[in-house]
C-alpha positions as CSV (number, residue, x, y, z in Angstrom):
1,X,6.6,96.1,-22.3
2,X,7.7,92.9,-20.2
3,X,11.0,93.4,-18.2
4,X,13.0,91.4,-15.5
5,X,15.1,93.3,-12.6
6,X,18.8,91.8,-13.2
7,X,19.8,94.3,-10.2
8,X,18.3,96.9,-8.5
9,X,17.5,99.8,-10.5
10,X,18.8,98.1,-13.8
11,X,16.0,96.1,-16.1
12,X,16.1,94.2,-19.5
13,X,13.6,94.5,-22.1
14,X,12.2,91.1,-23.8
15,X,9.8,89.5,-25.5
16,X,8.1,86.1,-25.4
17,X,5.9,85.0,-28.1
18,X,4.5,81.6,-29.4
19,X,4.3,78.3,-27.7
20,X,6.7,75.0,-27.6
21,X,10.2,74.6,-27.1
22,X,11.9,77.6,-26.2
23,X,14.7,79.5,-28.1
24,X,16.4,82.4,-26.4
25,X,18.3,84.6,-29.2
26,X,20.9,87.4,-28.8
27,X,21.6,90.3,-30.5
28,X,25.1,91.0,-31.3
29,X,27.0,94.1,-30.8
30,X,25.2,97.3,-30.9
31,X,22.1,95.5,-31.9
32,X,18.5,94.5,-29.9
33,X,16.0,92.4,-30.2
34,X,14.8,93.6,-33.0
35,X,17.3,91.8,-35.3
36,X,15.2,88.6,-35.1
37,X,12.1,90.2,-36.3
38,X,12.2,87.5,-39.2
39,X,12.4,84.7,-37.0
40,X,10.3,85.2,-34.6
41,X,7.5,85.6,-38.1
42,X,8.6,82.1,-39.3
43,X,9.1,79.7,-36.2
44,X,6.6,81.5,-33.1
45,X,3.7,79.4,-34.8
46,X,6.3,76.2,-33.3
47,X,8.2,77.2,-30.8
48,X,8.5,79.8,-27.8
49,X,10.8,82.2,-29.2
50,X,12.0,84.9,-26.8
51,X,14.6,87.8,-28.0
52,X,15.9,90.3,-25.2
53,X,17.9,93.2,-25.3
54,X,21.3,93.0,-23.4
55,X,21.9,95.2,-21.1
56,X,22.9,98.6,-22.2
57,X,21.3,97.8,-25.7
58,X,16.9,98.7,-27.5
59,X,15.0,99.1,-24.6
60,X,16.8,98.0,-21.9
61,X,18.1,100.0,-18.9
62,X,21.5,101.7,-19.9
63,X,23.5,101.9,-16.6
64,X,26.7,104.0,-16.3
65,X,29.2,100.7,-16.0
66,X,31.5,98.9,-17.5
67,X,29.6,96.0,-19.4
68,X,31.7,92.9,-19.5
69,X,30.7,89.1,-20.7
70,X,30.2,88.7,-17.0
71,X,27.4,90.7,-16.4
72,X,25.9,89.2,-19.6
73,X,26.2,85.6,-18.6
74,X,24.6,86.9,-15.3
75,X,21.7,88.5,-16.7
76,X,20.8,85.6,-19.3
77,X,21.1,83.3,-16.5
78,X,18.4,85.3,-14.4
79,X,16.2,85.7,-17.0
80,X,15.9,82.0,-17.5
81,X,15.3,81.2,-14.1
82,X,12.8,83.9,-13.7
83,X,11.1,82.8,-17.1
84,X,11.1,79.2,-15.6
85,X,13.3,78.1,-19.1
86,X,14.1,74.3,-19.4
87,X,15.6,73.0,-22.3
88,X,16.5,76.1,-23.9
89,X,18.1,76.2,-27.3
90,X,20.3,79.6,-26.9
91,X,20.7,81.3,-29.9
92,X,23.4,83.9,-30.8
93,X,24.7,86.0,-33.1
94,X,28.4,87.9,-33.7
95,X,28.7,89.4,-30.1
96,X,25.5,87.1,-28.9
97,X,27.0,84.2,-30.2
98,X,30.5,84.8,-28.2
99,X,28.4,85.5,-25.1
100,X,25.9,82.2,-26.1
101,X,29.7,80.2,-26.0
102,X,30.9,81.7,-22.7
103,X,27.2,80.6,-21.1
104,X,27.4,77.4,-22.0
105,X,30.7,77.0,-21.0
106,X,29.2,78.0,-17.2
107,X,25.4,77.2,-17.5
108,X,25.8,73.9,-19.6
109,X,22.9,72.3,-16.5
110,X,20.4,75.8,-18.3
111,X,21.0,74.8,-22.4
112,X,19.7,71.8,-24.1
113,X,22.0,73.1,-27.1
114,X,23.6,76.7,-28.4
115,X,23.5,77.8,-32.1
116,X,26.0,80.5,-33.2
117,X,25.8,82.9,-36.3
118,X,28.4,85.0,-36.8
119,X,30.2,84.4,-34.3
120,X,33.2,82.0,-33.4
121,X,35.8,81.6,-29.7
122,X,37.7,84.8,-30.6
123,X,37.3,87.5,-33.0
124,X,40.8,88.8,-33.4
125,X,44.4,88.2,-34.6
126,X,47.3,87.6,-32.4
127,X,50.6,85.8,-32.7
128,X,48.8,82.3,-31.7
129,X,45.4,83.3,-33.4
130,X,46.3,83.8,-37.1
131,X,42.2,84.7,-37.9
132,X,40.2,87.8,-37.6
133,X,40.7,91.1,-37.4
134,X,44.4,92.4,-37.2
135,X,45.2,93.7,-34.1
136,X,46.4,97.0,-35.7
137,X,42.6,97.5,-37.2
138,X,41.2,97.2,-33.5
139,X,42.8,99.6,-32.0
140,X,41.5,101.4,-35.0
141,X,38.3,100.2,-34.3
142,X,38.7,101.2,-30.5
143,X,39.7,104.6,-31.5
144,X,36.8,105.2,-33.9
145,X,33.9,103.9,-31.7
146,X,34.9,106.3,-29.1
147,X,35.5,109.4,-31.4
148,X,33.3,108.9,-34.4
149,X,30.6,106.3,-33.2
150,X,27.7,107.0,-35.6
151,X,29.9,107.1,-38.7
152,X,31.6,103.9,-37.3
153,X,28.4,101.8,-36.8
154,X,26.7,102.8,-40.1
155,X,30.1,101.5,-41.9
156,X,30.4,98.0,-39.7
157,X,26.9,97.6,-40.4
158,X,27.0,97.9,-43.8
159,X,30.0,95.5,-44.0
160,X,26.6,93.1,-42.5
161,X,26.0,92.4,-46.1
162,X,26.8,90.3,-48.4
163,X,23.6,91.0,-50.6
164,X,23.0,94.6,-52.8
165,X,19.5,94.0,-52.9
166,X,19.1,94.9,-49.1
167,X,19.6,98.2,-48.5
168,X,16.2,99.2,-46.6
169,X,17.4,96.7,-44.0
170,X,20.9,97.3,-44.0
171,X,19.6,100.7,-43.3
172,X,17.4,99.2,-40.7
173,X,20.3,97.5,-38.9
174,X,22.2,100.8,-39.1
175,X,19.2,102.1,-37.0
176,X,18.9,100.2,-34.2
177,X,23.2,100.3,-33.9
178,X,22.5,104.3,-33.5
179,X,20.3,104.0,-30.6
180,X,23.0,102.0,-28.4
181,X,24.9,105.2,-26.2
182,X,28.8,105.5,-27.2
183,X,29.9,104.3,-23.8
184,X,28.3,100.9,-24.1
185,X,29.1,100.1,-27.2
186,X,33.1,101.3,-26.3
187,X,32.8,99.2,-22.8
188,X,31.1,95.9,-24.7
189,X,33.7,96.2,-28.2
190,X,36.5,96.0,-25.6
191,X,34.3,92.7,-23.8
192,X,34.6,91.2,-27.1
193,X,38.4,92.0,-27.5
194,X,39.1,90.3,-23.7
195,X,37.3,87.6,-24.2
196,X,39.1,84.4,-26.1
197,X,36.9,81.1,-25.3
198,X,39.6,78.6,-26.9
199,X,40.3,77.1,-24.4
200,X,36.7,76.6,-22.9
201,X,35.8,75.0,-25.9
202,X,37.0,71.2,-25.6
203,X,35.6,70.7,-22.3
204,X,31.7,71.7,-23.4
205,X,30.0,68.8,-23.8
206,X,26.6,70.5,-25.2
207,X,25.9,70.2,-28.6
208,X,27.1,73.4,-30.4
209,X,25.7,74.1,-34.1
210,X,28.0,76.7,-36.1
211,X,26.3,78.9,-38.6
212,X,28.9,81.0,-41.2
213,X,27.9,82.8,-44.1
214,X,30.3,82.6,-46.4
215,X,31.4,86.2,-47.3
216,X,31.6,87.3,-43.4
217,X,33.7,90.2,-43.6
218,X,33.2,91.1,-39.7
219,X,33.8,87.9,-37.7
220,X,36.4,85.8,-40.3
221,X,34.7,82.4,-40.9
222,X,38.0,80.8,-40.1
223,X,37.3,81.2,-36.3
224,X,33.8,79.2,-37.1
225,X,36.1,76.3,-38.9
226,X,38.2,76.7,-35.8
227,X,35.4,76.2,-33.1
228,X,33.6,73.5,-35.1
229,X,37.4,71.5,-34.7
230,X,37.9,72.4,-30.7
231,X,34.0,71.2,-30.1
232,X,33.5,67.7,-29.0
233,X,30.2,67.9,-30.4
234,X,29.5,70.6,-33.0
235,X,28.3,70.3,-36.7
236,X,29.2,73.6,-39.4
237,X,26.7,75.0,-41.7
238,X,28.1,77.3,-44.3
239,X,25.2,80.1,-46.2
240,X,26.4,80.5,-49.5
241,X,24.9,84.1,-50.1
242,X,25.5,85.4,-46.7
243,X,27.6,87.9,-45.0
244,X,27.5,88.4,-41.5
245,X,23.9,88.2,-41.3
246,X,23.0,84.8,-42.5
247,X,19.3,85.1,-40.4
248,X,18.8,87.9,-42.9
249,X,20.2,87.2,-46.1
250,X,19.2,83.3,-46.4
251,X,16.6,83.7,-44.3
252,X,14.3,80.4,-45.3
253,X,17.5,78.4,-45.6
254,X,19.2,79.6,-41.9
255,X,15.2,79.2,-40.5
256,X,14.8,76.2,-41.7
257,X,18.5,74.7,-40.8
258,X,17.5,75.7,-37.0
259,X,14.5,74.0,-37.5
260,X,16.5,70.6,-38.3
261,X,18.3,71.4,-35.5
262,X,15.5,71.3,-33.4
263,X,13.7,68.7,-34.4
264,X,17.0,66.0,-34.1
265,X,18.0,65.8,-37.5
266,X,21.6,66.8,-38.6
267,X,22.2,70.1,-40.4
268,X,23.6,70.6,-44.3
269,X,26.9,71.2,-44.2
270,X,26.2,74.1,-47.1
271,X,23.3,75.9,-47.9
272,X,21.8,78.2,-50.0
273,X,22.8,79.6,-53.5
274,X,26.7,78.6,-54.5
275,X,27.8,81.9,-56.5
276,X,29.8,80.5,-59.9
277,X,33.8,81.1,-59.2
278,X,35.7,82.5,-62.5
């Protein structure tokens, strides 16, 4: 099982397959590596894909500490280095794809571009952010992470979906959230909450692809409309059967968009099936 030391005593889990131009993904919250089982099928015969677990998350070390955006950044930024990563395409998605902003915002010299799924410079309301979550709900969401965690992953994992015909994975994904220990996934839900990335946004001068499913019911797709207007230089792809898990649900199209993206040409603006409207 290949591992990096981000610190003494504290370790992260990843794997490394294929050959070529190397994508790093991340998991979103309460999820690992295993999330990008599907891409890592279709695109390692290309490209070097390699998918970690963040700290705290699948097989990596689980330290008693608060787990902040911070220390995230910092251990992406290690593995790189360590991995001897150039022209990485950084991949991310919901809680990843937050993080995958924030590095680029700090690493920009490490990327050669970011993708986000999911995912968008804030992920809840306030009096200046009209999008997202109410703030009402989070505290909710607070409360019920740290008093009825199993019960509250399997029901924000099964709001994943937009699809019915997916319940073997959605009971997959429910899985893999189960294995994450309470106090991580209470210390990196409140990371999420802290960090707003609006105002990072204008100055990043990487090119920043934005991928939405169109039925997102976790991270509002509003906040993806929002970040594709504050980016100097970002295009917006919409999945028209896709909840929060685009990868998943219109797997070949979402694949195949990132492979546009990495071979120079621009992406759809919509993709996928477009569900008939009464």
């Amino acid at each position: 099982m290949p591992t990096i030391e981000v610190e003494p005593g504290v370790a992260l889990h990843y794997e490394d397959r294929g050959e070529g131009a190397p994508i790093v993904f991340l998991h979103g919250w309460g999820g690992s590596a295993e999330v990008w089982d599907l891409q890592v099928l279709d695109l390692a015969p290309a490209y070097r894909c390699i998918t970690v677990d963040l700290r705290g998350h699948g097989d990596s070390d689980k330290p008693w500490a608060d787990y902040t955006y911070d220390l995230f950044v910092q251990d992406i930024a290690l593995l790189i280095d360590k991995l001897g990563l150039e022209g990485v395409t950084l991949v991310g998605w919901s809680m990843g794809g937050h993080i995958a902003l924030k590095f680029a915002h700090e690493h920009p010299e490490k990327l050669a571009r970011v993708v986000v799924t999911g995912s968008g410079p804030r992920f809840w309301q306030a009096d200046d952010a009209p999008y997202g979550t109410p703030a009402a709900d989070v505290d909710g969401l607070v409360d019920a992470v740290r008093t009825s965690r199993t019960e509250t992953i399997a029901g924000l994992y099964g709001n994943n979906f937009h699809r019915t015909d997916l319940a073997p994975t959605k009971d997959w994904f429910v899985q893999i959230g189960w294995k994450v220990p309470a106090f991580v996934g209470l210390a990196s839900f409140q990371a999420i909450i802290d960090n707003d990335l609006r105002d990072a946004l204008p100055s990043l001068q990487l090119p920043v692809h934005i991928f939405s499913g169109r039925y997102d019911l976790i991270w509002d797709p509003r906040w993806s409309e929002e970040a594709h207007r504050l980016l100097p230089d970002s295009t917006l792809t919409f999945f028209e059967n896709s909840g929060h898990v685009a990868f998943v649900e219109n797997r070949a199209e979402w694949n195949s968009t990132l492979v546009d993206i990495l071979e120079g040409r621009r992406p759809a603006e919509s993709v996928g099936t477009v569900e008939p409207t009464d």
